[in-house]
C-alpha positions in Angstrom: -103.1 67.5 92.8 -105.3 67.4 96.1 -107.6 70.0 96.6 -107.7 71.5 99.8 -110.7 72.6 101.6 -110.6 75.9 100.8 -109.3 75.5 97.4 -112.9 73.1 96.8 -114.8 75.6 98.6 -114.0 78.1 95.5 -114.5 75.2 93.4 -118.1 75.6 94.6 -119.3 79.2 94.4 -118.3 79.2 90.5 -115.1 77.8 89.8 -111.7 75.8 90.7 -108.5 76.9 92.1 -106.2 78.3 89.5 -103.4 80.8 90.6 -102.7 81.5 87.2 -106.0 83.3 87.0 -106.9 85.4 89.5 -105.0 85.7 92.4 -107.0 83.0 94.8 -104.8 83.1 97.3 -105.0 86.4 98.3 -108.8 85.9 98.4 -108.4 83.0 100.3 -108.0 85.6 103.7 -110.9 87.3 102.6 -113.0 84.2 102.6 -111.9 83.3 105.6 -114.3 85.7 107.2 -117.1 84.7 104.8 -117.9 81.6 105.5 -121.0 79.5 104.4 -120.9 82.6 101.7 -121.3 80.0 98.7 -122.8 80.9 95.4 -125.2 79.5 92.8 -123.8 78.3 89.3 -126.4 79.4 86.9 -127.7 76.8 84.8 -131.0 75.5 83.9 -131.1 72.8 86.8 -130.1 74.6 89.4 -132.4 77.4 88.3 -135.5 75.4 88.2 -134.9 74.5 91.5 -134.5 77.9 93.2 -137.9 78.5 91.6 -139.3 75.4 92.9 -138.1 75.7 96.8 -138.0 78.9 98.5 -134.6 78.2 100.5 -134.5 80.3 103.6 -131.7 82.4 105.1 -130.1 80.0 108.1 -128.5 83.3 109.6 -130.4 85.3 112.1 -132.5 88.3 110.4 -129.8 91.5 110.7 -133.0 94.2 109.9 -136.0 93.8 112.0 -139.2 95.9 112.4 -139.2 98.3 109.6 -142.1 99.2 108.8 -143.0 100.8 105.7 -145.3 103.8 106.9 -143.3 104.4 110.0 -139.9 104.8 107.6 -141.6 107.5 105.6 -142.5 109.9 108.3 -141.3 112.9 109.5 -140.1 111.7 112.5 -136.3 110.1 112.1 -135.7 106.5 113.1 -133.9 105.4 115.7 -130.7 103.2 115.4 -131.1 100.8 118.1 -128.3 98.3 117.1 -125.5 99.8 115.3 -122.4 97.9 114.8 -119.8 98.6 117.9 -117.2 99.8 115.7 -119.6 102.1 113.9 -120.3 104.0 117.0 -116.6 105.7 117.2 -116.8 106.7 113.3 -117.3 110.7 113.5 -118.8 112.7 109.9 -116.3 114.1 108.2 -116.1 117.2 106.8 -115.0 116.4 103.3 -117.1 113.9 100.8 -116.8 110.3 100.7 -114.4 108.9 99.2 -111.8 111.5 99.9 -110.1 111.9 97.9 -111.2 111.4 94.8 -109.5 112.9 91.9 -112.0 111.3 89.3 -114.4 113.5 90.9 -113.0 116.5 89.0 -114.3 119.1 91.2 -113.6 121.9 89.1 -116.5 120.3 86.3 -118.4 118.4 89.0 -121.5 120.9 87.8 -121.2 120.5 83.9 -120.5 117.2 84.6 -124.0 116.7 86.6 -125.7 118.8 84.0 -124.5 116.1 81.3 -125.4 113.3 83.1 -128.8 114.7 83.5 -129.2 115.3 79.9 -128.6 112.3 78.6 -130.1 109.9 81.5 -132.5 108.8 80.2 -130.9 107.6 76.6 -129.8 104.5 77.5 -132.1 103.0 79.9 -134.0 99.6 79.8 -138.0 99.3 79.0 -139.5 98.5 82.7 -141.7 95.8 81.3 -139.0 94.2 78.6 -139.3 90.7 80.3 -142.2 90.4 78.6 -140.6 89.6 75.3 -138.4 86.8 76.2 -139.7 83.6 76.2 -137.6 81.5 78.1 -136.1 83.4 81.0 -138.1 85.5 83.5 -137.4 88.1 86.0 -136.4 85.5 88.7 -133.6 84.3 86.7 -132.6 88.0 85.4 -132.4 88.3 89.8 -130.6 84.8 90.2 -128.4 86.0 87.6 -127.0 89.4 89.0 -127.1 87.9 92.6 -124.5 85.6 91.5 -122.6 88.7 89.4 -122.4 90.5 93.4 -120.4 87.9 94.2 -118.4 87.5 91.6 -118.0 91.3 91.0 -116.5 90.6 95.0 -114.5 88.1 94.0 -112.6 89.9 91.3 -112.2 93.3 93.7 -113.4 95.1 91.0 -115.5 98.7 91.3 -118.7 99.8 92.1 -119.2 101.2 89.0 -118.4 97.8 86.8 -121.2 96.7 88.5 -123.7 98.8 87.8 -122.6 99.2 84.2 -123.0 94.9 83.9 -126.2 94.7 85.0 -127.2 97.9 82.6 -125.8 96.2 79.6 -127.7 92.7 80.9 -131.0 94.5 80.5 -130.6 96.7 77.4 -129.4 93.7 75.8 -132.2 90.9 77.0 -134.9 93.9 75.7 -133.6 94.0 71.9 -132.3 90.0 71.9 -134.5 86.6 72.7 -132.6 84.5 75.2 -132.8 81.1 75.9 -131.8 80.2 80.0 -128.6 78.2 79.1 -127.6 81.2 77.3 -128.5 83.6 80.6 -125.0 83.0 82.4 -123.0 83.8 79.2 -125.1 86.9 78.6 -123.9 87.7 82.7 -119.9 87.2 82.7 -119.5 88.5 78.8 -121.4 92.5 80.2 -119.4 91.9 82.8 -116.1 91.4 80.6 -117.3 94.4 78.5 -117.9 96.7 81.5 -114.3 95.5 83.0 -113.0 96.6 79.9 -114.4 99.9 80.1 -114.2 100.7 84.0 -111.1 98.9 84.8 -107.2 99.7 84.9 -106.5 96.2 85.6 -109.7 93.7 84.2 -109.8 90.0 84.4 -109.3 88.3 81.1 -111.5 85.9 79.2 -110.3 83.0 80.9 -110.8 84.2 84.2 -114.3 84.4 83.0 -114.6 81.2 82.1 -113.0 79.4 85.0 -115.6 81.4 87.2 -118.4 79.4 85.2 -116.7 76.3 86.2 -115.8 75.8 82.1 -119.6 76.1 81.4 -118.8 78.2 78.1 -115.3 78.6 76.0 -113.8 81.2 75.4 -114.9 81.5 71.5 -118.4 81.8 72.6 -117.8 84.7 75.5 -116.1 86.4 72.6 -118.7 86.2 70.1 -121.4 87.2 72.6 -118.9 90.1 73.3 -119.1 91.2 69.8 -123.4 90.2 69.3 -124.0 92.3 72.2 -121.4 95.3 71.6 -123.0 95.5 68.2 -126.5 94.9 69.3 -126.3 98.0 71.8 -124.4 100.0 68.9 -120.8 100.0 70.7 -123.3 102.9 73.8 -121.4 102.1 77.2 -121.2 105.2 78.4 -124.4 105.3 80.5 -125.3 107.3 84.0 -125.1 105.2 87.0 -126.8 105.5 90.2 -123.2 104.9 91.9 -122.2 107.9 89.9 -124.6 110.5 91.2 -124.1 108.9 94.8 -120.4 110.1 94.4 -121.5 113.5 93.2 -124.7 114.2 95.8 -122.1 113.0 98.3 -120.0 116.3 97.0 -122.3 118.7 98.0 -124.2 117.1 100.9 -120.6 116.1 102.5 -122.2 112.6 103.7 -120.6 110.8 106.3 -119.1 107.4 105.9 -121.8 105.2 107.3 -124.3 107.1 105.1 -122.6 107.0 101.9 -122.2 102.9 102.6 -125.4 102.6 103.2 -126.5 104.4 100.2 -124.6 102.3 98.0 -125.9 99.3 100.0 -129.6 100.4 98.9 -128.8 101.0 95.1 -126.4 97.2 95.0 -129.8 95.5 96.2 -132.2 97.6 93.7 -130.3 95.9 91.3 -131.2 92.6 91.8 -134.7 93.7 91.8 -136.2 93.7 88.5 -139.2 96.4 89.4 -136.8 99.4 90.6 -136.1 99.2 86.6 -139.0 102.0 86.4 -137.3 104.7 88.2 -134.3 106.5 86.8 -130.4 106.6 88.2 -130.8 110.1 89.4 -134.4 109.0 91.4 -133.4 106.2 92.9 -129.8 107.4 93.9 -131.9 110.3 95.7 -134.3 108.2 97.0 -132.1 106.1 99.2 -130.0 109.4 100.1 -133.5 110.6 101.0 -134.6 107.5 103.0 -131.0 107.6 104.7 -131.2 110.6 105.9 -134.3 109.7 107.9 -132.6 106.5 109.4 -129.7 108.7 110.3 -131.7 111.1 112.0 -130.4 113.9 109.8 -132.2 117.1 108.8 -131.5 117.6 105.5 -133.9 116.2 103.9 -134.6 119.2 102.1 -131.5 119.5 100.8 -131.7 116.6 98.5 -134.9 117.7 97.1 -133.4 120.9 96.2 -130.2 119.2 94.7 -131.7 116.7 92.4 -135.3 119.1 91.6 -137.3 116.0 92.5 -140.4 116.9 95.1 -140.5 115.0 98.4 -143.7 113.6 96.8 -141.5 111.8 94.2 -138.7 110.8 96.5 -141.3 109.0 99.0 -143.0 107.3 95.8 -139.3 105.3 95.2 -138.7 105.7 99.1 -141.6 103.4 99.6 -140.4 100.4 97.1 -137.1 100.8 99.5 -139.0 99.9 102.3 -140.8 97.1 100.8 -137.2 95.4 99.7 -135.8 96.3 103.2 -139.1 94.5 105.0 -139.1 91.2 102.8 -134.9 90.9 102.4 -134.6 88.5 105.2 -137.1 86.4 103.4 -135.3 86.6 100.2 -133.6 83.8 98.6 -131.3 86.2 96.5 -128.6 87.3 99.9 -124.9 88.2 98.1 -125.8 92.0 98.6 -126.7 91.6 102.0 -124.0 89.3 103.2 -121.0 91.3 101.4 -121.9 94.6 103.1 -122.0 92.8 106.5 -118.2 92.3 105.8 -116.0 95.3 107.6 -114.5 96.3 104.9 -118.1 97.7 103.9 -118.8 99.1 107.6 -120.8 96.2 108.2 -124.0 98.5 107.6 -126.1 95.4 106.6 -126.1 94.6 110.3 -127.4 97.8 111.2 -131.1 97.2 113.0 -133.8 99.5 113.2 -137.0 99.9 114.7 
């Protein structure tokens, strides 16, 4: 059968056109407003080569003149290029998403109280790279750009996400690695976290179309069960996503705020060093930071919610910065390309000065 052009354009970012997979077709209007939005199949060629050539973004930088001390001060930035069809969209009065039965508003405290508690059970050593031999954090950010994408691709939630790239890390600190190994490590957390955060997950074969038949399906399956027993069968982890959704409760953000929120913590993922803070710290962080590009006052408020000092929140704020001045320069651009799409407010667009 001929391919079309469409159909080998989905060949390309990861695998081939196969209805009785994932439902391609439906994507195919999706992708019609993503164009040049291709992705990287992870191997060991094709990394070697990222590493060697810095490929630069062909689009037209979409955030220009931040500037790290400026962002931090009192003083709230300007928006001097908002998206037209931002400007019409009014705060509401109720949190984002509304509504949100999940939320369980009647716990929503012992619920925050737990999450605190056991935070910081289940998190990554910062410096863990440092045992693997054959992979580096380049690859680990290769790696999870790719997963944006094909967490996109699959429509699946925010909180799979975050959940994948959680088990990724926990896993490559207690297990050696070697970088033809990397991909398989990817799609089988993110088969796992499916699983777990999903009514309707993809199955193993959809994972191993999307890596263009790189693994079978015996050898996602066994790495399901290495790294299920490995991490002692301990999913349930707190998210960053997770306290965005409950700081969103009592702070009541608006729409374009709670986006752009979960636009800052999508691209601290990719970034190996925000593995330092904790989910609670950077989720206030970039509620912090977002206040001051909003020009809103409540700045305060977010201290007192999450009992973290302004002191603390400008000492994550300012690694925000850094990633927002150097993104256009970045190789890594699945985070910033899918929330320039609409159905994400388009807040990647947003341009400050």
């Amino acid at each position: 059968m001929n391919l079309t052009k469409k159909e080998a354009a989905l060949k390309n970012i990861g695998g081939a056109y196969n209805p009785d997979s994932v439902d391609f077709q439906a994507q195919m209007k999706e992708d019609l407003a993503m164009q040049n939005y291709s992705s990287t199949i992870i191997n060991n060629e094709i990394m070697e080569e990222c590493f060697e050539t810095n490929k630069q973004d062909n689009n037209p930088a979409v955030i220009e003149n931040i500037n790290s001390d400026d962002m931090l001060t009192d003083d709230p930035i300007s928006v001097v290029n908002m998206p037209s069809h931002l400007s019409s969209v009014q705060p509401k009065e109720e949190v984002i998403p509304n509504p949100n039965p999940q939320l369980c508003e009647e716990y929503i405290q012992d619920i925050y109280e737990h999450l605190k508690d056991i935070e910081f059970d289940h998190l990554p050593t910062p410096n863990y790279m440092r045992q693997q031999t054959d992979i580096n954090e380049k690859m680990r950010g290769i790696l999870i750009d790719w997963l944006v994408e094909v967490h996109l691709k699959f429509k699946l939630l925010p909180e799979t996400l975050f959940l994948t790239v959680n088990l990724i890390d926990r896993f490559l600190e207690l297990k050696q690695i070697m970088r033809n190994r990397l991909q398989l490590v990817g799609v089988t957390a993110m088969l796992i976290a499916c699983k777990y955060e999903e009514i309707y997950a993809p199955e193993v074969r959809d994972f191993v179309y999307i890596t263009d038949k790189a693994y079978t399906k015996e050898e996602i399956l066994q790495m399901e069960n290495d790294m299920l027993a490995t991490l002692e069968y301990n999913i349930t982890v707190p998210s960053p996503i997770k306290y965005l959704e409950i700081y969103s409760y009592y702070l009541k953000l608006d729409e374009i705020s709670f986006m752009f929120c979960r636009y800052l913590l999508e691209l601290f993922l990719v970034e190996y060093k925000m593995l330092k803070f904790n989910p609670s710290l950077v989720c206030s962080s970039s509620i912090y930071i977002t206040m001051k590009i909003m020009k809103k006052d409540d700045c305060d408020k977010i201290c007192h919610l999450s009992m973290y000092s302004e002191e603390k929140l400008r000492e994550c704020a300012k690694e925000i910065c850094v990633i927002l001045d150097n993104l256009e320069k970045s190789s890594l651009q699945a985070v910033r390309k899918k929330f320039s799409l609409p159905k994400f407010l388009e807040v990647a667009k947003i341009k400050f000065n």
